[in-house]
mmCIF file of the N, C-alpha and C atoms, coordinates in Angstrom:
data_MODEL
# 
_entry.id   MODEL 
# 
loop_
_atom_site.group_PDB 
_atom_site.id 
_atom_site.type_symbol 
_atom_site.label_atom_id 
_atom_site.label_alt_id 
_atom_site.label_comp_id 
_atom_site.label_asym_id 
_atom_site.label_entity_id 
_atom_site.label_seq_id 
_atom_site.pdbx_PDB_ins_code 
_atom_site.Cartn_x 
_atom_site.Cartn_y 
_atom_site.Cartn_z 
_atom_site.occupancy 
_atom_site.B_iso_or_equiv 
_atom_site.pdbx_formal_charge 
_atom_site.auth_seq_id 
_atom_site.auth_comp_id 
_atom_site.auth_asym_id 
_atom_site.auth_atom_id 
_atom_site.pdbx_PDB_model_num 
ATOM 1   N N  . UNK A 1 1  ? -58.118 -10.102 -14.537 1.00 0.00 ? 1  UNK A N  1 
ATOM 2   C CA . UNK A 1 1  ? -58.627 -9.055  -13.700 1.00 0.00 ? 1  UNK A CA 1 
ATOM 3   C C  . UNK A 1 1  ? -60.156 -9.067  -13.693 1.00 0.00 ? 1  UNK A C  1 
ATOM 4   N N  . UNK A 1 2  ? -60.584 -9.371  -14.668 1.00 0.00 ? 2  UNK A N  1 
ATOM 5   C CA . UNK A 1 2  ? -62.361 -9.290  -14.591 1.00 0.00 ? 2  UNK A CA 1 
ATOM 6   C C  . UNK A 1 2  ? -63.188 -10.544 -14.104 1.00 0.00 ? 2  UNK A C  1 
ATOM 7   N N  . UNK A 1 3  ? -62.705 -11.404 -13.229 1.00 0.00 ? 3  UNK A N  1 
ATOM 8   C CA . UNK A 1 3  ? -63.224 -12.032 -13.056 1.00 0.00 ? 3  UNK A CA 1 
ATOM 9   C C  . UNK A 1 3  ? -62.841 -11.422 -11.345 1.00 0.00 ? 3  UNK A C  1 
ATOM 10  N N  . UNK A 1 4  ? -61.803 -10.719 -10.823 1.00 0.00 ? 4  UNK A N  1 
ATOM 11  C CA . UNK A 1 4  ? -62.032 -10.701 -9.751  1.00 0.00 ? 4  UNK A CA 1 
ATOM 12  C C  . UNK A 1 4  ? -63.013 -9.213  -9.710  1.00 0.00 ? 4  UNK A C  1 
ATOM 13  N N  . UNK A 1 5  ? -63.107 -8.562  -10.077 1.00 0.00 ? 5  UNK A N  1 
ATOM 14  C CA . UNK A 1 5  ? -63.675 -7.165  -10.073 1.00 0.00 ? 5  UNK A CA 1 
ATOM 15  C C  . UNK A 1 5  ? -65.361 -7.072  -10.860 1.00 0.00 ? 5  UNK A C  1 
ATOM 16  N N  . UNK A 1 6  ? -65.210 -8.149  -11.856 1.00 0.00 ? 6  UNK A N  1 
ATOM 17  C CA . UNK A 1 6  ? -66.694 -8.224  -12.309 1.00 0.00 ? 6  UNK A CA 1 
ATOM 18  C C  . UNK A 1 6  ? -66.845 -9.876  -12.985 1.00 0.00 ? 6  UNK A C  1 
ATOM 19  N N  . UNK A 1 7  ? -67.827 -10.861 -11.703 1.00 0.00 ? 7  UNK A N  1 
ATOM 20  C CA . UNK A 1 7  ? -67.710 -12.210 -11.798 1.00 0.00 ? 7  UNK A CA 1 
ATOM 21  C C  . UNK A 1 7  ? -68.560 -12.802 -12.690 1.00 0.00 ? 7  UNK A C  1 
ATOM 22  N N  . UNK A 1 8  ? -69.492 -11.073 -12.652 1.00 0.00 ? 8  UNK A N  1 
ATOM 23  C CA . UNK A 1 8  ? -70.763 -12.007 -13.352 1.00 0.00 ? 8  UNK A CA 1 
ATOM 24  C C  . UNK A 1 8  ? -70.670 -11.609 -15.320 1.00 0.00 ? 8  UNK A C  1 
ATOM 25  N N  . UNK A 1 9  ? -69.317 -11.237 -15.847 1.00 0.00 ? 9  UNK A N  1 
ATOM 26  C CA . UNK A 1 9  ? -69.040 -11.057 -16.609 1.00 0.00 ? 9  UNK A CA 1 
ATOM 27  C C  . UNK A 1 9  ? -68.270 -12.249 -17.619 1.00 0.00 ? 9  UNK A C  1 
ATOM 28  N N  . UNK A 1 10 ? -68.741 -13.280 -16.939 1.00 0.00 ? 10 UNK A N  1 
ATOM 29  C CA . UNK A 1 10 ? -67.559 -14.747 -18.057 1.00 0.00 ? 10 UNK A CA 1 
ATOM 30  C C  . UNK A 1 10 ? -67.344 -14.614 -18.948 1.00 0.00 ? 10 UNK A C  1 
ATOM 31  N N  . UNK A 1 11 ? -66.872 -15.104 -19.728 1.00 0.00 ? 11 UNK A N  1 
ATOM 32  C CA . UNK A 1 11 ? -66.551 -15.532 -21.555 1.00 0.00 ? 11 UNK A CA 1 
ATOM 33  C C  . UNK A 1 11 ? -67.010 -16.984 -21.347 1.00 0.00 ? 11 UNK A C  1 
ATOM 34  N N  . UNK A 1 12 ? -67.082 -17.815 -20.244 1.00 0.00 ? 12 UNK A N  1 
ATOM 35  C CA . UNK A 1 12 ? -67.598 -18.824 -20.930 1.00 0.00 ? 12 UNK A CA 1 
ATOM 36  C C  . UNK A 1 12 ? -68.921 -19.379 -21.427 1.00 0.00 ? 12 UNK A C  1 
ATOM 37  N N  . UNK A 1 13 ? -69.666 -18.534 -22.215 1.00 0.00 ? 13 UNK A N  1 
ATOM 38  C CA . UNK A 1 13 ? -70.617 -18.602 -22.957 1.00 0.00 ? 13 UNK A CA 1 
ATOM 39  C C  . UNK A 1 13 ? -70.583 -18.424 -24.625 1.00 0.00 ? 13 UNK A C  1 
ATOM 40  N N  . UNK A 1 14 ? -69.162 -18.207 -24.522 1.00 0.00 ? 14 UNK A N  1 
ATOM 41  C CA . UNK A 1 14 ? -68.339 -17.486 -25.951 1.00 0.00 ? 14 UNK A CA 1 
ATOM 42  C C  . UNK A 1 14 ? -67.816 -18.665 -26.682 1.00 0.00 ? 14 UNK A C  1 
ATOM 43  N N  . UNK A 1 15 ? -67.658 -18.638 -27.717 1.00 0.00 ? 15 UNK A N  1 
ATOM 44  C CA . UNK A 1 15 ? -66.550 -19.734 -28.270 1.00 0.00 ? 15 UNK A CA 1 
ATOM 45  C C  . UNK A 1 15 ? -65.767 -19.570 -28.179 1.00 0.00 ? 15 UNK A C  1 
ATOM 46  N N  . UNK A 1 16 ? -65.387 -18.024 -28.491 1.00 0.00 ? 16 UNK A N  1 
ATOM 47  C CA . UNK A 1 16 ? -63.791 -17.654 -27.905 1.00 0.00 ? 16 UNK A CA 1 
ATOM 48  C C  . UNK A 1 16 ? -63.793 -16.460 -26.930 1.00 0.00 ? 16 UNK A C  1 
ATOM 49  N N  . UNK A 1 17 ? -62.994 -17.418 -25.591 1.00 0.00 ? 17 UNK A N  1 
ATOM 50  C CA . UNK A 1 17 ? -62.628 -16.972 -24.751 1.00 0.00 ? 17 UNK A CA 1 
ATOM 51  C C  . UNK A 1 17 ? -61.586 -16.181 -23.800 1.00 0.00 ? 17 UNK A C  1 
ATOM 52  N N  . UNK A 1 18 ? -60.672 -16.051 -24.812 1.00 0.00 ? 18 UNK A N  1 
ATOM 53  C CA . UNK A 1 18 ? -59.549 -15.139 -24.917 1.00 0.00 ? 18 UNK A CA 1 
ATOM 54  C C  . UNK A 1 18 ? -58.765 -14.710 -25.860 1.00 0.00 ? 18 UNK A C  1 
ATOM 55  N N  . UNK A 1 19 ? -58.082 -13.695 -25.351 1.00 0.00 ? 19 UNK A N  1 
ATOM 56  C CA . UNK A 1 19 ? -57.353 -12.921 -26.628 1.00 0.00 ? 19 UNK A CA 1 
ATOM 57  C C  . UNK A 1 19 ? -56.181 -13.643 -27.841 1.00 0.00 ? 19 UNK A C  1 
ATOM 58  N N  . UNK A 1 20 ? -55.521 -14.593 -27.037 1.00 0.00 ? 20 UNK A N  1 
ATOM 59  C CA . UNK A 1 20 ? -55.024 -15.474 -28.153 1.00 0.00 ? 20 UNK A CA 1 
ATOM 60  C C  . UNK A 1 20 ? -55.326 -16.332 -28.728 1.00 0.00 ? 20 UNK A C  1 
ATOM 61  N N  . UNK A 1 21 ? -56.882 -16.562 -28.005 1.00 0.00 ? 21 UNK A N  1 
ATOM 62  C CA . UNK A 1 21 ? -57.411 -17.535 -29.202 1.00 0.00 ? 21 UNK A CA 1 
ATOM 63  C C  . UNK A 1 21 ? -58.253 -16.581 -30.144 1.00 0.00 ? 21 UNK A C  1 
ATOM 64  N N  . UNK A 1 22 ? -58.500 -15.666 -29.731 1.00 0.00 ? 22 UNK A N  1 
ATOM 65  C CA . UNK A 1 22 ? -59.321 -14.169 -30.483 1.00 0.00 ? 22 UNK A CA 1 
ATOM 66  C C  . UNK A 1 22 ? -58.019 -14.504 -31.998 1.00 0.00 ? 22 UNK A C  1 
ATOM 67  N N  . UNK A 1 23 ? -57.059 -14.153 -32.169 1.00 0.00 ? 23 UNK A N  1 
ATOM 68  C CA . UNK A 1 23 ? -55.876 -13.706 -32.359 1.00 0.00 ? 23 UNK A CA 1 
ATOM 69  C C  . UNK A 1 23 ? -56.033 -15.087 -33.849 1.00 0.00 ? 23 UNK A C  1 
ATOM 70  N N  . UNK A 1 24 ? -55.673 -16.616 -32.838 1.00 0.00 ? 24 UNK A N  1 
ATOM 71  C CA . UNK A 1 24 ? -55.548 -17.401 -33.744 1.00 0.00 ? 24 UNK A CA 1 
ATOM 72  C C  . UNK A 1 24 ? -56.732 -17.489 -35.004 1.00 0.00 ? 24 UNK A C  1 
ATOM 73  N N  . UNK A 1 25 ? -57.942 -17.445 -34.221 1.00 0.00 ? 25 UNK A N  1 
ATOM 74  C CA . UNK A 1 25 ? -59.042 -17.546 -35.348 1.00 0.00 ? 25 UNK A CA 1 
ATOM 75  C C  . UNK A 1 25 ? -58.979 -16.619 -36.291 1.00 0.00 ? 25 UNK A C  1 
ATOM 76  N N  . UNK A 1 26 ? -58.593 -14.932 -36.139 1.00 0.00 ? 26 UNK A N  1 
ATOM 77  C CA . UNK A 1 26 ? -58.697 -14.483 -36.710 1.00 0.00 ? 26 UNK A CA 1 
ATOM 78  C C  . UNK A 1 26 ? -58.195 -14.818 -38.128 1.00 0.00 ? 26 UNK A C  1 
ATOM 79  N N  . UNK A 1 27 ? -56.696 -14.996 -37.662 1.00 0.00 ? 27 UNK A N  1 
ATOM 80  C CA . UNK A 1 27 ? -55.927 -15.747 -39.062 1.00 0.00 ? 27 UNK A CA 1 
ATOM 81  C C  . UNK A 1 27 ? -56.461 -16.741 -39.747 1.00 0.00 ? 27 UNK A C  1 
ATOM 82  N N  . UNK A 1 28 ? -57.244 -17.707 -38.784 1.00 0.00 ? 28 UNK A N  1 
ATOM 83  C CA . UNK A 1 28 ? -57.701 -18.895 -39.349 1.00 0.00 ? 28 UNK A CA 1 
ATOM 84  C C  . UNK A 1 28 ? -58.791 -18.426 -40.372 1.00 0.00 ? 28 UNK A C  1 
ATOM 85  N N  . UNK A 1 29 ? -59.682 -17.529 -40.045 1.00 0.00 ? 29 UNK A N  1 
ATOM 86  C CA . UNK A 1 29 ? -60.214 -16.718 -41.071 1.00 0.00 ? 29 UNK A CA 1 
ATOM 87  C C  . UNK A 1 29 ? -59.931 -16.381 -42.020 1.00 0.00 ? 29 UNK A C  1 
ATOM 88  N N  . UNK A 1 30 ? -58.856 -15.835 -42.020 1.00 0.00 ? 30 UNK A N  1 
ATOM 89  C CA . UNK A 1 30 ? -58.498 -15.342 -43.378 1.00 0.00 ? 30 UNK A CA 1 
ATOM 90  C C  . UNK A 1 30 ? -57.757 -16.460 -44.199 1.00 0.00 ? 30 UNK A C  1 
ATOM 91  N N  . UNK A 1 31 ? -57.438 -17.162 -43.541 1.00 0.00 ? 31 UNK A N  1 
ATOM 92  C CA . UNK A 1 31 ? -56.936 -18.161 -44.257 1.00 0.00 ? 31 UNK A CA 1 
ATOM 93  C C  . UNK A 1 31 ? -57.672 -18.822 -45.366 1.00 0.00 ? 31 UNK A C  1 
ATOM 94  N N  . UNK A 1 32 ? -57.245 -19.083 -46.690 1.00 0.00 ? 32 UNK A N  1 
ATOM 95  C CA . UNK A 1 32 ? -57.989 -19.391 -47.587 1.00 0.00 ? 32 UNK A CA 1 
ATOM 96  C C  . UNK A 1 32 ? -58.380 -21.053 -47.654 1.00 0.00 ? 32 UNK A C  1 
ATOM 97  N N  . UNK A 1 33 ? -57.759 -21.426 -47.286 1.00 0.00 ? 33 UNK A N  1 
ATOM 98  C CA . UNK A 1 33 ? -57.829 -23.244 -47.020 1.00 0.00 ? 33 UNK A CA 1 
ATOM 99  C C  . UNK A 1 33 ? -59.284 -23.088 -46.006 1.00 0.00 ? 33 UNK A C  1 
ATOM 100 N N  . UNK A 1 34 ? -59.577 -22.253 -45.179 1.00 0.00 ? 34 UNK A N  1 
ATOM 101 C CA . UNK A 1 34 ? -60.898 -22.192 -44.075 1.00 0.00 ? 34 UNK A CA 1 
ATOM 102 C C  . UNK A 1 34 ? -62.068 -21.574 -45.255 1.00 0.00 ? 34 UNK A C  1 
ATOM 103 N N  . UNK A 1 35 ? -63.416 -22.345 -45.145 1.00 0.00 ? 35 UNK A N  1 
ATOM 104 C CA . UNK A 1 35 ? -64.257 -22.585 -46.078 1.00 0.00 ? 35 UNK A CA 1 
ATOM 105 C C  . UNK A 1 35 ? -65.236 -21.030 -45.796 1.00 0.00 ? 35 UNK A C  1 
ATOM 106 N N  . UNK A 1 36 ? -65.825 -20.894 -46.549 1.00 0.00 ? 36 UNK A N  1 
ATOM 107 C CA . UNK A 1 36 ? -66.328 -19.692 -46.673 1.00 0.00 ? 36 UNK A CA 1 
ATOM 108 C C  . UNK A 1 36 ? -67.531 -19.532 -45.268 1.00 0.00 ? 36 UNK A C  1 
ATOM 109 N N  . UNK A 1 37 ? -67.992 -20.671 -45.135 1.00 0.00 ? 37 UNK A N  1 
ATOM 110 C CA . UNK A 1 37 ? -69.000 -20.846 -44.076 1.00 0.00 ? 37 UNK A CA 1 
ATOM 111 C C  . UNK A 1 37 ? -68.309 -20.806 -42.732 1.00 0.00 ? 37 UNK A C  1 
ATOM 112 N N  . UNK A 1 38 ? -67.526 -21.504 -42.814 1.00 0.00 ? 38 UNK A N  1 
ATOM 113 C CA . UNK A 1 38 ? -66.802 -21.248 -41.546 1.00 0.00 ? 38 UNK A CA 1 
ATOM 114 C C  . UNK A 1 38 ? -65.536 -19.763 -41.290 1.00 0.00 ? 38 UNK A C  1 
ATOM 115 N N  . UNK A 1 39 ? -65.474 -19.201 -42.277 1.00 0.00 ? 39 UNK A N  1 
ATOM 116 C CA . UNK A 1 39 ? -65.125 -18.161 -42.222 1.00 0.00 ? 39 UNK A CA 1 
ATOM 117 C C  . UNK A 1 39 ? -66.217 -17.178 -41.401 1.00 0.00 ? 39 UNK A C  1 
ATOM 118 N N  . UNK A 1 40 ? -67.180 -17.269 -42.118 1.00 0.00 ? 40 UNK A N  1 
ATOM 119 C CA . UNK A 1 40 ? -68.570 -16.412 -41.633 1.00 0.00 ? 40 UNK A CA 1 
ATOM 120 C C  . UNK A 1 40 ? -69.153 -16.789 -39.666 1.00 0.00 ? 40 UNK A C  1 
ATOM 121 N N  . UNK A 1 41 ? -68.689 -17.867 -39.797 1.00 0.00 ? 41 UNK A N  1 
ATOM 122 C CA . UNK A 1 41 ? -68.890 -18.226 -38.415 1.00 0.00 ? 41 UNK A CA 1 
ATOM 123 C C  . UNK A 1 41 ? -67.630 -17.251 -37.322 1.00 0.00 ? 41 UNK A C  1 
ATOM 124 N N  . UNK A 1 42 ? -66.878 -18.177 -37.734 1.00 0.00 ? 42 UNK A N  1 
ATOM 125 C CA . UNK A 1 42 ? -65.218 -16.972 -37.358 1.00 0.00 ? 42 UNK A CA 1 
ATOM 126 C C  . UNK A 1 42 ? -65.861 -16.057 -36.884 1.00 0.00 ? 42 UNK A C  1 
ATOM 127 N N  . UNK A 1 43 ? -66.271 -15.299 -38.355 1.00 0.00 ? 43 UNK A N  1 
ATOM 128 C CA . UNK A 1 43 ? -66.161 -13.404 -37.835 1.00 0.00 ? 43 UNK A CA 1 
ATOM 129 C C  . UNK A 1 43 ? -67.423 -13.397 -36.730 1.00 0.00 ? 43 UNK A C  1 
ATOM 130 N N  . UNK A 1 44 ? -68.636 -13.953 -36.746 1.00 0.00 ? 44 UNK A N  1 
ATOM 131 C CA . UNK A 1 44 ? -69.676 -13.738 -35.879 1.00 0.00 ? 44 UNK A CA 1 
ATOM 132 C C  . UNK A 1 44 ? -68.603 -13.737 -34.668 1.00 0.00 ? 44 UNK A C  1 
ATOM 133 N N  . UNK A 1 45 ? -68.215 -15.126 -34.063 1.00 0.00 ? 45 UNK A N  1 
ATOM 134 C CA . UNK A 1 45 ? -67.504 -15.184 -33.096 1.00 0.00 ? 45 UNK A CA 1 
ATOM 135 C C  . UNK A 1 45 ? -66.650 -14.455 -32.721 1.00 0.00 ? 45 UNK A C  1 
ATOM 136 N N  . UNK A 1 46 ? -65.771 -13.509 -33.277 1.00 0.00 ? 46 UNK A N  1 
ATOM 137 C CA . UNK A 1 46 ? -65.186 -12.280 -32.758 1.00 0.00 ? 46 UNK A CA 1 
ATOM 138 C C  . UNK A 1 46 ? -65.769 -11.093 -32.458 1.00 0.00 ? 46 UNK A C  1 
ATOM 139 N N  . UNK A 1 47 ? -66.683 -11.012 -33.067 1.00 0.00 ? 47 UNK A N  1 
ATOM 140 C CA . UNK A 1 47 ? -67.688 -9.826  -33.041 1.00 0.00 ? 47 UNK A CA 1 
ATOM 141 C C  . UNK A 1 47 ? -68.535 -10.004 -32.081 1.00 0.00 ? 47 UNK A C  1 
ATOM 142 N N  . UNK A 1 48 ? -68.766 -11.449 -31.712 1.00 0.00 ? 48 UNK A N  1 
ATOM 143 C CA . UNK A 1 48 ? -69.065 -11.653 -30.091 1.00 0.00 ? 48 UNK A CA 1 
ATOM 144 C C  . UNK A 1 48 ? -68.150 -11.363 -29.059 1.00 0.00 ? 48 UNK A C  1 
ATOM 145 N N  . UNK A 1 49 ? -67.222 -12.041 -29.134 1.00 0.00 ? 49 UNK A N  1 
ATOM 146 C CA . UNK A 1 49 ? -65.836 -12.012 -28.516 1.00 0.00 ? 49 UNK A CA 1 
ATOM 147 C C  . UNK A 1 49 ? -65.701 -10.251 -27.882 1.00 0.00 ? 49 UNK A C  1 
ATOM 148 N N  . UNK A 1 50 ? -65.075 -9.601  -29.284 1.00 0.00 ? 50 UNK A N  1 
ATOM 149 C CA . UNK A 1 50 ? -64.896 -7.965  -29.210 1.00 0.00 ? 50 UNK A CA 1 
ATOM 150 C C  . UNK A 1 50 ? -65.647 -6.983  -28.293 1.00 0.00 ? 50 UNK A C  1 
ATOM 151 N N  . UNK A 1 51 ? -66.973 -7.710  -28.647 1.00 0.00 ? 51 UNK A N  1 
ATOM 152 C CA . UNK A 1 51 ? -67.859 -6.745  -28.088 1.00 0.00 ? 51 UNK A CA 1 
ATOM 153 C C  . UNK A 1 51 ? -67.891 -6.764  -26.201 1.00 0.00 ? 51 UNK A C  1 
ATOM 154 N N  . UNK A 1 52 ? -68.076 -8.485  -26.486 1.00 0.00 ? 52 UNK A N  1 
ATOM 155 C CA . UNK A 1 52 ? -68.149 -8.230  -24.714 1.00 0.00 ? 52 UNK A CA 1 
ATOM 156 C C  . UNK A 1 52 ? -67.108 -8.075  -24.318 1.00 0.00 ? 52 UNK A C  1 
ATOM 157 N N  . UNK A 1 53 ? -65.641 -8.018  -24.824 1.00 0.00 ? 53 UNK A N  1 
ATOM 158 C CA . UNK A 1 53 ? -64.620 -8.210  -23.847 1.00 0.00 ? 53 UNK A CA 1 
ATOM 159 C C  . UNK A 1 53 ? -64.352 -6.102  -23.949 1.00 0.00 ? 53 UNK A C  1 
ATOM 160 N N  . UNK A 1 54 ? -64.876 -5.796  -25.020 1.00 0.00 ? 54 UNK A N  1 
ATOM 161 C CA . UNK A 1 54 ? -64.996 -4.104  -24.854 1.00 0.00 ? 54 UNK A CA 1 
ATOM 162 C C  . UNK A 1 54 ? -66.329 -3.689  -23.732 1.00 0.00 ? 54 UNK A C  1 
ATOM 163 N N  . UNK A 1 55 ? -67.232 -4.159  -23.852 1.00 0.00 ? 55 UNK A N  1 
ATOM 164 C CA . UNK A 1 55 ? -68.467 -3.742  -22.365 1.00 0.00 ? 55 UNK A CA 1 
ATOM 165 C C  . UNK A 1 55 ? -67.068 -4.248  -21.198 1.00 0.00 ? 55 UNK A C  1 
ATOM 166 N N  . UNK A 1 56 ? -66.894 -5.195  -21.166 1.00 0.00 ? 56 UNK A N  1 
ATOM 167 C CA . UNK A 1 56 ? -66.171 -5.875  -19.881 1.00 0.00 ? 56 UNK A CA 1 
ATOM 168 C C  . UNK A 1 56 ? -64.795 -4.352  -19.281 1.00 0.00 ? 56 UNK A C  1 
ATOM 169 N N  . UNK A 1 57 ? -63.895 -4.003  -20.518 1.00 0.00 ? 57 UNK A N  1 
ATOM 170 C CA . UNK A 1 57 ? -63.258 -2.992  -20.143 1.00 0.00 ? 57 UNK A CA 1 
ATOM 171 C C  . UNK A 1 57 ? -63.912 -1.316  -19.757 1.00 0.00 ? 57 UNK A C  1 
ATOM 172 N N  . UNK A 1 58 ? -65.337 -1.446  -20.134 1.00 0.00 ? 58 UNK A N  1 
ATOM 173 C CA . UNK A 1 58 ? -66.139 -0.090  -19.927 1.00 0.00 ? 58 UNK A CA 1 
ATOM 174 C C  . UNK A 1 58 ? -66.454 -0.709  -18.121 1.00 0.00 ? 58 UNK A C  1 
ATOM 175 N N  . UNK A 1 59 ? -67.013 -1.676  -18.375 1.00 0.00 ? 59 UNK A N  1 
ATOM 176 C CA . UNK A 1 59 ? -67.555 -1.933  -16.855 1.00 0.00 ? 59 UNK A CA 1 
ATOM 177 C C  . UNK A 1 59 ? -66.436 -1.684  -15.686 1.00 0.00 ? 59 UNK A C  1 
ATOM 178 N N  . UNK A 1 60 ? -65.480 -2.577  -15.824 1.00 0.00 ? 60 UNK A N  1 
ATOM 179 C CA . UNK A 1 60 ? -63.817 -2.339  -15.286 1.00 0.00 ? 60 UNK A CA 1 
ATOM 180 C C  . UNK A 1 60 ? -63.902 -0.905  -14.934 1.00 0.00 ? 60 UNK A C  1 
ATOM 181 N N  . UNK A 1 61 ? -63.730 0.375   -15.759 1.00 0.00 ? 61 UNK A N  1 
ATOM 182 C CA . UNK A 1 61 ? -63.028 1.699   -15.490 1.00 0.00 ? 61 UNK A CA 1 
ATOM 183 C C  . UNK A 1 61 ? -64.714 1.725   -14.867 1.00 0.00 ? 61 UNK A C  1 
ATOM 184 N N  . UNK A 1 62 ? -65.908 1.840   -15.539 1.00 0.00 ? 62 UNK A N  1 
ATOM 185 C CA . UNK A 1 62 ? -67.058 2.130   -14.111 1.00 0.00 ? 62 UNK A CA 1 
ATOM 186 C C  . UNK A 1 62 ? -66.965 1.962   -12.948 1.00 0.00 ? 62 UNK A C  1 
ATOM 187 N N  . UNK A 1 63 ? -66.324 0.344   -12.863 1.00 0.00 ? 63 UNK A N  1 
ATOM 188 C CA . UNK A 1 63 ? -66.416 0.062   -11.303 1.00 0.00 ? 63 UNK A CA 1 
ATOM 189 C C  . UNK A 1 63 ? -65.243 0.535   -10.732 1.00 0.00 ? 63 UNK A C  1 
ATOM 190 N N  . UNK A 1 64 ? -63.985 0.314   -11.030 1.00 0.00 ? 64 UNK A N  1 
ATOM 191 C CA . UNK A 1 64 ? -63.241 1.441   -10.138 1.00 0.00 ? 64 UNK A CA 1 
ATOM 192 C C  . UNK A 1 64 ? -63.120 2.678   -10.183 1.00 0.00 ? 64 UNK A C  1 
ATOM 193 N N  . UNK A 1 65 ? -63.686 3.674   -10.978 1.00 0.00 ? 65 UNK A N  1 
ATOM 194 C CA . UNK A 1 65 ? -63.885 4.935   -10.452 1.00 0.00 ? 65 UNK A CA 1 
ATOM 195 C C  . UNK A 1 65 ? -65.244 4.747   -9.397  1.00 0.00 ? 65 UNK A C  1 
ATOM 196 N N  . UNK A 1 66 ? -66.270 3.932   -9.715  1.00 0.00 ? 66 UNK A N  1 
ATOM 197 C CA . UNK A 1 66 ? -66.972 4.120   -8.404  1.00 0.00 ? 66 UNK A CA 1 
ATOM 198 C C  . UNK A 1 66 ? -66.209 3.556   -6.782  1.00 0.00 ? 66 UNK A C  1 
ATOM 199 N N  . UNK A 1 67 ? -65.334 3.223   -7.004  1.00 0.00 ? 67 UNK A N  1 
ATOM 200 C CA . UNK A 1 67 ? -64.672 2.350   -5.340  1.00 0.00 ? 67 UNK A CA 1 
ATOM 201 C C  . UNK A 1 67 ? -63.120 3.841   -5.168  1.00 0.00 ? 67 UNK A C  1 
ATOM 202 N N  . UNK A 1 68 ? -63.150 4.701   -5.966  1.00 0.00 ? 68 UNK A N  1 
ATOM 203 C CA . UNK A 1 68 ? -62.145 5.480   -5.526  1.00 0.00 ? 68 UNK A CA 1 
ATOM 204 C C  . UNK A 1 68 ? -62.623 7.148   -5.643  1.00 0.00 ? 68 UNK A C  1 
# 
């Protein structure tokens, strides 16, 4: 939906670009075999992830209450 309603909003600037890969890393995180550094990377990357794909659902309900 947000790419037809808000284009200039991508994920592809993200490492992770959707919710099931949101999903897999997370685990991969916690996973203890995944090294502490790359754990730390992980979480940055969701916390990128999270954030814009939460602006992206604020922008969404902005723009259609402004078109109705």
């Amino acid at each position: 939906m947000l790419p037809a309603i808000l284009p200039d909003m991508s994920y592809e600037s993200l490492s992770i670009q959707e919710g099931s890969q949101a999903s897999f890393e997370y685990f991969r995180m916690l996973d203890r075999a995944t090294s502490p550094e790359e754990s730390e990377k992980i979480k940055k990357d969701l916390l990128d992830y999270c954030g814009h794909d939460t602006l992206a659902m604020v922008r969404i309900r902005e723009e259609l209450i402004s078109r109705f």
